[in-house]
N, C-alpha and C positions, 0 to 999 in steps of 0.2 A: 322746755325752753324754746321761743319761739329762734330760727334762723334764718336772717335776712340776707340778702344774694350779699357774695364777696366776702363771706365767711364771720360775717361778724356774727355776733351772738347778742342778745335782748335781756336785759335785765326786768325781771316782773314784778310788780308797773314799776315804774311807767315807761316801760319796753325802751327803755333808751339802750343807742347800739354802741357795743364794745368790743375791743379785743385783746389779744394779751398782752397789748404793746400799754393798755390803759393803765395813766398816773395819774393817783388823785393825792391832792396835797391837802387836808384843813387843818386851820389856826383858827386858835380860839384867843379873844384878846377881851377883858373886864378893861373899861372906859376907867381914867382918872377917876374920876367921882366917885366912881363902885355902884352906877345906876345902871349901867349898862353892859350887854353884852353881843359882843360881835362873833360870828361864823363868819370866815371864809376860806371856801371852796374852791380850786383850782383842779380839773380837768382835764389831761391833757391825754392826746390818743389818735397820733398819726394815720391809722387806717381807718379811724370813724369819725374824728371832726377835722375842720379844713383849717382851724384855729383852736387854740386852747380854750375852755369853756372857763367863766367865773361868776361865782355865785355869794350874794352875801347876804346874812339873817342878820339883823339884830333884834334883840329883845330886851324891852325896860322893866325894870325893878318897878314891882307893882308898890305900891303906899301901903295897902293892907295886906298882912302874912296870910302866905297860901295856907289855909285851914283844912284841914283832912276831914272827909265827909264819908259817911258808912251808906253804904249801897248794894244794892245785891245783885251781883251780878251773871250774869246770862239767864236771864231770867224773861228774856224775851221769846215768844213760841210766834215768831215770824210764817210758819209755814203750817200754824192750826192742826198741828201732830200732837199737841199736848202733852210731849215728854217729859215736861219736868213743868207740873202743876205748881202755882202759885199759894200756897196754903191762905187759910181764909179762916176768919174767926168767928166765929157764931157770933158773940157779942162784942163790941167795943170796949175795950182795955179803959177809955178815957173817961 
């Protein structure tokens, strides 16, 4: 944990600084309609902000249902170690 002068302490990422005075409040609120969704965020923390901090998401109800997709995953060799080979088929199944 990174710490920054005056004793605070860093949350990792995105190092924002805190201490143990930090209140955080979130409400979640669904819109009349049921399209929507709202996050808000209140922040509050005497010895790291000079004001309450507030934050707001929302997110809309997509038209098409979220459909589940088969994937395989970590299946990436980022760093050409080759730990976990990608199987491979002599001939095409199709």
């Amino acid at each position: 944990m990174r710490r920054p002068t005056g004793g605070l302490r860093c949350a990792n990422p995105p190092y924002t600084p805190h201490s143990d005075k930090e209140h955080v409040v979130e409400r979640y609120k669904i819109s009349a309609d049921g399209n929507t969704l709202e996050a808000r965020v209140t922040v509050e923390d005497p010895d790291a902000f000079n004001a309450p901090l507030h934050m707001i998401k929302r997110w809309r109800k997509a038209a098409n249902p979220g459909l589940e997709t088969v994937c395989a995953e970590n299946n990436g060799d980022h760093f050409n170690r080759n730990l976990f080979p990608i199987p491979q088929a002599e001939t095409p199944d199709f």
